[in-house]
C-alpha positions in Angstrom: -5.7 -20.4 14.1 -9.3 -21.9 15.5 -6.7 -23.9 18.1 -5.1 -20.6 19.1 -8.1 -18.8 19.5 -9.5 -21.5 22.1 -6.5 -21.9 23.8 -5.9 -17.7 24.4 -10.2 -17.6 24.9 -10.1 -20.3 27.4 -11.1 -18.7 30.2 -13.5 -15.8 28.6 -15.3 -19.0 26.9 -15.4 -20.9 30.2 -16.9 -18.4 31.8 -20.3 -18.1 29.8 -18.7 -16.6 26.5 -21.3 -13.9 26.8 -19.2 -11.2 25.3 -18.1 -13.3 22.5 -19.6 -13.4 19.1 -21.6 -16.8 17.8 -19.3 -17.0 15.3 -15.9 -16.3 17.8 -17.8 -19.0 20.0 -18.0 -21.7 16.9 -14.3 -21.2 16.3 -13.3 -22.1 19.8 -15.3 -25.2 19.8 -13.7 -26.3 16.1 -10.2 -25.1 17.8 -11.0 -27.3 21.0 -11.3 -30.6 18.9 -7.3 -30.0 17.5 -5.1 -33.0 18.7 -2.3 -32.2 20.6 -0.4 -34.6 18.6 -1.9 -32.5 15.2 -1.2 -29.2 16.9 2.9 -30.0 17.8 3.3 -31.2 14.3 2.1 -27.9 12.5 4.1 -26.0 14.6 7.4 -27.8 13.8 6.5 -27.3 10.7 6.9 -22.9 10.8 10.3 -22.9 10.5 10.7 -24.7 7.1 7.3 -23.0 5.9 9.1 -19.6 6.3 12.2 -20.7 5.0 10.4 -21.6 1.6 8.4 -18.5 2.2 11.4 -16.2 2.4 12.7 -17.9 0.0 10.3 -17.2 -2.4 9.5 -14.0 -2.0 13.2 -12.8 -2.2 12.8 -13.2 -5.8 9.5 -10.4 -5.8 10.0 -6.3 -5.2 6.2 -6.1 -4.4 2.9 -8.1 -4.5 0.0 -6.7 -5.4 -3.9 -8.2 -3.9 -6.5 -7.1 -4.6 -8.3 -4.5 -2.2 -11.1 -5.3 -0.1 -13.9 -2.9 0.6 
């Protein structure tokens, strides 16, 4: 997620990053530091995680979580 974030913020954060939080800020620099080599294999990697996803969750009608407030 951090990676996305600093690759879709690029610009905004190049440009001062005065309208973005400390803590928006200090999730682009952690995303900037993701190898490319890191970054490709996660994302061959989707498919089969929502395979076994699906998967699993064919065999649920509902899931309950706990709310947040």
């Amino acid at each position: 997620m951090e990676t996305d974030l600093a690759i879709n913020l690029q610009r905004e954060y190049e440009r001062g990053g005065d309208g973005l939080s400390q803590v928006l800020r200090e999730m682009i620099d952690r995303g900037g530091q993701t190898l490319a080599l890191d970054y490709n294999k996660a994302l061959e990697m989707i498919p089969t995680l929502n395979a076994i996803l699906t998967e699993t969750l064919l065999e649920y009608d509902a899931i309950l979580t706990p709310s947040v407030t």
